[in-house]
N, C-alpha and C positions, 0 to 999 in steps of 0.2 A: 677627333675626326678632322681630315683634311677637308676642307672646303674650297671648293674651285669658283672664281668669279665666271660668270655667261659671259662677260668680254673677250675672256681668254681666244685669244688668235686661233691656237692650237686645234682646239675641239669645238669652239664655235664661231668661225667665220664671218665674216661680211660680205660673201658672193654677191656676185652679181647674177642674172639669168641665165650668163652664158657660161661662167665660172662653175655654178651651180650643176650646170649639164655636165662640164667635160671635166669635173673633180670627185664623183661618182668613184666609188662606195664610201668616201671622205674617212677620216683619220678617226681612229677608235683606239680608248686605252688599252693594253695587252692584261690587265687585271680588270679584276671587279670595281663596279660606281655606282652611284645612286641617285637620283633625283628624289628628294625629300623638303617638304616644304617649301619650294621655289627655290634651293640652294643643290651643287652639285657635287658629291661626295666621291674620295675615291676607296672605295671596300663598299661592305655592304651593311646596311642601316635601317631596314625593313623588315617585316618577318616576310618570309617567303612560302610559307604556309598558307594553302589555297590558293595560288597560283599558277596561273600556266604555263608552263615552260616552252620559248620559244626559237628555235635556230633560228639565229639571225646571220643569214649567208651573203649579203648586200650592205644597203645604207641603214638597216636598224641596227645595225652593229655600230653606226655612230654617237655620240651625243648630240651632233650636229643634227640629224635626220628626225632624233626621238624628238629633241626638242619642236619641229617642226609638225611633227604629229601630234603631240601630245602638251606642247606646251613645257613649262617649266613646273605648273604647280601640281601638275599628277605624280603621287609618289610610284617610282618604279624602279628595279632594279636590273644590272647585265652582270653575266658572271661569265670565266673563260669557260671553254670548252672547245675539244677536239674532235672532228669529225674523220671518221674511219672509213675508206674505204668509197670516198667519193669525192668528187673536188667540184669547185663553183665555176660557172661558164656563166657565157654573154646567152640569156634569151632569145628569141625571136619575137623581141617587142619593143617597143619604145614610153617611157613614161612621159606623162603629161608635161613633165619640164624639163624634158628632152637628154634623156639617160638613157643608155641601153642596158637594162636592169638584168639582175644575175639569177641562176637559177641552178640546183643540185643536180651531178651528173656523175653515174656509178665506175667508178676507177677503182678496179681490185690492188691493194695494198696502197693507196695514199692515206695522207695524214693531213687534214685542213685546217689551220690558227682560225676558231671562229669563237664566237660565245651564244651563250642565252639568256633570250628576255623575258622576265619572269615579269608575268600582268593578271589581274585583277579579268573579272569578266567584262567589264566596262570597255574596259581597257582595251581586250580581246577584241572586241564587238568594233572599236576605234580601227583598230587594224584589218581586220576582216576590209571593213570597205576602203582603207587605204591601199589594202593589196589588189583590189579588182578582184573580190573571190566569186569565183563561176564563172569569169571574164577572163582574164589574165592568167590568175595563179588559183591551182587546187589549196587547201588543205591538208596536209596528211599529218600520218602517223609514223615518225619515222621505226626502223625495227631498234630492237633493243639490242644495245652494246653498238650501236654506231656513231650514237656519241655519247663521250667521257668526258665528263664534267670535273674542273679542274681545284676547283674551292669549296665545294656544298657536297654535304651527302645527302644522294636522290637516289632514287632506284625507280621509278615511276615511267607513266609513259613521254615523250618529249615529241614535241608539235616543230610543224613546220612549213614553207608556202614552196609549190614547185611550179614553174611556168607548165597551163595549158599546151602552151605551141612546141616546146622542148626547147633545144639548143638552138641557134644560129650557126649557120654554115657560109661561113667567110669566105676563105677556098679552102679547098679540101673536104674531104670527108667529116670531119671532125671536130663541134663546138670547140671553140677557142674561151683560155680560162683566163679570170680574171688575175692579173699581175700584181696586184694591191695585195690579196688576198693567198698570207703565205700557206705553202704546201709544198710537200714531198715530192710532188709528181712531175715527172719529168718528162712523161710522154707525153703530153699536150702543149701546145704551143701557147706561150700567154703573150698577151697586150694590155694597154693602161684604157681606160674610159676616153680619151682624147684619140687614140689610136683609133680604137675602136668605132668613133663614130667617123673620124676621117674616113675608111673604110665603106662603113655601110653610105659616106655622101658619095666616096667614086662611083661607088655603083647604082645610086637612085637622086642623083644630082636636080635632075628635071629641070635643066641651065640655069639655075641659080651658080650663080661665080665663086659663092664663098660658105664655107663652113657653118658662120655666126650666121648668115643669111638665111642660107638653108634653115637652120633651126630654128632661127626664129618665126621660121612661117609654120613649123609643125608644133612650134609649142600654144602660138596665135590661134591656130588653125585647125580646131578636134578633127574633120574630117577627113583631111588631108595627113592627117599622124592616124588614123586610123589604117586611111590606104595604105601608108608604107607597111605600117602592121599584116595585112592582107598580103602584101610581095614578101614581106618576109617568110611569113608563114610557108609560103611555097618553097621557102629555102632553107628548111628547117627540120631536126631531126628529131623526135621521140627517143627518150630513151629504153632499153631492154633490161628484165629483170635487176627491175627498182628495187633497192629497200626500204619501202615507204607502202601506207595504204592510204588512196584517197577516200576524206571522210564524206559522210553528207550533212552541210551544213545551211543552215537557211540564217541569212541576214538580213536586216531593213537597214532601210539609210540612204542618202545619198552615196553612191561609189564613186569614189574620184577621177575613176577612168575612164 
């Protein structure tokens, strides 16, 4: 087994706050890894029996991110996978540490480089309140055959988080797709996470002079990141005939959001 030291640059950083914002959905191996005993592997080293399978269309798709949620000593696995038929756009929200987080959006004939993370129910239960579920982002089910799993034979059902609010509406009509996050598609217009919130500051600036500034009074400041959430929303589109079903799930916990 190859074993990756947590120092490593590549897949775990030393951000700063404001790095941390505008480096969103951060760098993810294009194969399978594993976090196993506090050490991080690259294939898979788990069994993955009784696990949830979960598209990771954002920062779970990092090492960087999992590490952040879950620490280093929870064993867990990511495996590639392809998503058909839909591509990843900017939310209508802002996370706590000031990202404008991604959310699934139906594009007939695209093809999405993403993977899945397979976790324990604990694990599950971990994520639920990291995602803001019933707040921020549903649950669902995605349909079967929209995503093809790249390393593992699964046939089962595969899980996933969609923003409540839908897409953000930059200008134009039309959620704008995350640029990080390769795919086929070429009718949407992409941008990088640094773009993206330069964007959303021209437009909700509230005379703050500068970008770092701006953000750091929304990441400071719950109630004032919640408003921008509120004007976003008004600028924000739902999508039409989903392939997904949201579930009903009930969580306890602290929710991060």
């Amino acid at each position: 087994m190859e074993c990756f030291v947590h120092a490593d640059k590549k897949y775990f950083p030393e951000y700063n706050w404001f790095e941390k914002a505008i480096s969103y959905p951060y760098k993810a191996p294009t194969t399978s890894f594993t976090f196993k005993n506090g050490k991080f592997y690259r294939g898979i080293h788990i069994s993955l029996k009784d696990r949830v399978p979960i598209l990771s269309i954002g920062s779970n798709r990092s090492p960087y991110q999992l590490k952040n949620k879950f620490g280093v000593k929870e064993n867990l696995c990511v495996t590639p996978a392809k998503l058909y038929n839909s591509v990843i756009v900017y939310a209508a929200s802002m996370s706590a540490y000031g990202s404008i987080p991604a959310t699934q959006w139906p594009c007939e004939g695209s093809v999405s480089d993403l993977n899945l993370l397979w976790l324990n129910q604990d694990q599950l239960q971990i994520m639920h309140l990291s995602e803001g579920l019933g707040i921020a982002y549903n649950y669902v089910e995605l349909d079967k055959d929209t995503v093809i799993l790249q390393e593992e034979d699964y046939s089962g059902p595969i899980f996933g988080y969609i923003s409540m609010r839908g897409g953000y509406l930059f200008k134009g009509n039309e959620p704008l797709r995350l640029k990080n996050i390769k795919s086929n598609a070429n009718s949407f217009l992409c941008i990088n996470e640094y773009e993206a919130l330069k964007e959303l500051f021209s437009e909700n600036s509230d005379n703050y002079t500068t970008l770092k500034c701006w953000l750091k009074k929304l990441i400071s400041n719950k109630s004032k990141r919640l408003s921008l959430i509120d004007k976003m929303s008004k600028k924000s589109l739902l999508p039409k005939n989903v392939p997904w079903k949201i579930l009903d799930v009930n969580v306890t916990g602290n929710n991060i959001y």
